[in-house]
C-alpha positions in Angstrom: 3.2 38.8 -40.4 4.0 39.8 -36.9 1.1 37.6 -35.3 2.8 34.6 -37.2 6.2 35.3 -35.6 4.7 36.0 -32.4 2.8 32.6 -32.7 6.2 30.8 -33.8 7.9 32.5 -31.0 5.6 31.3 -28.6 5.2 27.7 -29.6 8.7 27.7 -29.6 9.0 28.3 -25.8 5.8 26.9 -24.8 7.4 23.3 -26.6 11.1 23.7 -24.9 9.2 24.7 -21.3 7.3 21.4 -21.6 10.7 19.4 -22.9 12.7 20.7 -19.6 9.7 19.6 -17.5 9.1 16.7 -18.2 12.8 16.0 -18.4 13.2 17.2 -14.9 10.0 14.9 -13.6 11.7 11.9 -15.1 14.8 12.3 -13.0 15.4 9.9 -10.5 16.7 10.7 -7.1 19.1 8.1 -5.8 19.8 7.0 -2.2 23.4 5.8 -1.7 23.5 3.8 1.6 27.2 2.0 2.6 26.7 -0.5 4.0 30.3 -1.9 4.5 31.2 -0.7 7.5 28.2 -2.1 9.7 27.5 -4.4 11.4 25.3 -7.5 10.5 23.8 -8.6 13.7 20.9 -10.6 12.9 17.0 -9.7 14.2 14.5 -6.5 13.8 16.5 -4.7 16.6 19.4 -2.6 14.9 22.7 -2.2 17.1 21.9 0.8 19.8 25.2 2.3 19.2 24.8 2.8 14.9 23.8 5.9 14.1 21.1 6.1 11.6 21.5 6.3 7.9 19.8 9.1 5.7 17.7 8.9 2.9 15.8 11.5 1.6 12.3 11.8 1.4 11.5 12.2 -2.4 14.2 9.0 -3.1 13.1 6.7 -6.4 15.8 4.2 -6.0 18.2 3.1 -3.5 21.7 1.9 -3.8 22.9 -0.2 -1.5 26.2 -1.0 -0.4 26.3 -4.2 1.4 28.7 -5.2 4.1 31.8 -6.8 3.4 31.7 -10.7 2.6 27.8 -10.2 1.3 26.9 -12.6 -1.4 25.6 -11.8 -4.5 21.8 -12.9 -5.5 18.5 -12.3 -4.1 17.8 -10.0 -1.3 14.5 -8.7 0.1 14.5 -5.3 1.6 11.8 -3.9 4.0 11.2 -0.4 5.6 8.9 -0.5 8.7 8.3 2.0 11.6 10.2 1.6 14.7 7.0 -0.1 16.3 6.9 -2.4 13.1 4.7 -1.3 11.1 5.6 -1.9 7.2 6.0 1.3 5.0 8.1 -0.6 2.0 8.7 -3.7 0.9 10.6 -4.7 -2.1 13.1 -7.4 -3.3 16.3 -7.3 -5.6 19.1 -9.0 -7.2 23.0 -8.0 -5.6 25.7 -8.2 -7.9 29.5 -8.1 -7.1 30.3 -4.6 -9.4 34.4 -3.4 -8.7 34.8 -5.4 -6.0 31.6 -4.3 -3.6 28.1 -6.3 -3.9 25.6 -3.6 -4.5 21.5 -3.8 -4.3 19.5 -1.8 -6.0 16.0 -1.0 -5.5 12.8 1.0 -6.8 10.9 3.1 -4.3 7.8 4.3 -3.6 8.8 6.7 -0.4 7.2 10.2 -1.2 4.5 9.1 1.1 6.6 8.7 3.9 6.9 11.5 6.5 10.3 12.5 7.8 11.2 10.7 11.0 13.0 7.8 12.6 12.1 4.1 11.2 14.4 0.6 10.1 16.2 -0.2 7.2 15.4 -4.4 7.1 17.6 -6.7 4.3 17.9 -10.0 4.6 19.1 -12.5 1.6 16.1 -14.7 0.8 17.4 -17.4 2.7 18.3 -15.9 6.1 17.1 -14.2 8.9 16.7 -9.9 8.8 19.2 -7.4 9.6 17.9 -4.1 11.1 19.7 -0.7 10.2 18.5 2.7 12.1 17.2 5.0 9.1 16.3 8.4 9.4 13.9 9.8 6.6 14.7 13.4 5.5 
């Protein structure tokens, strides 16, 4: 009788231990980056003056905030080193939400070391803005 409420007991915690796991491995990290006060100079060089935005290493989406006047519809989003060479590249639909046109997007950055690289959007039609971006 004991062993069989020892045995409960432990399939019991052994089945919430692997609920809260895989509950916490399913959680995505979002990066919020506001774009509304920048700039939108056009080209791969960002502004020397911006200071970089942050993102954080382990990020699985990205939120993006795009400058004032930014239309809704297709953008295509790029991440490259600052010598160019492409980490991520994905693509995404804006929508006007509450007044701001926000991107989102689905990342793939736990590969990426921390450092210094470019945040690149451009709407599918137009050239690419650069943003500094600093990976935490």
């Amino acid at each position: 009788m004991i062993f069989a409420v020892a045995a409960s007991v432990l399939i019991v915690v052994g089945l919430a231990t692997w609920a809260m796991l895989r509950r916490h491995n399913n959680e995505q990290i979002v990066a919020v980056i506001d774009l509304r006060g920048r700039s939108m100079a056009r080209g791969i060089e960002p502004p020397p003056t911006e200071p970089p935005l942050e993102i954080p290493r382990n990020a699985s989406r990205m939120e993006i905030f795009l400058p004032l006047g930014s239309t809704d519809g297709p953008y295509d989003l790029r991440i490259t080193t600052v010598r160019g060479e492409l980490l991520f590249s994905g693509a995404g639909e804006a929508k006007l939400e509450e007044g701001v046109t926000k991107l989102r997007v689905d990342l793939k950055m736990s590969l990426a070391r921390p450092g210094n690289y470019l945040l690149q959007i451009r709407r599918q039609t137009s050239e690419w803005v650069s943003f500094p971006l600093q990976i935490r």
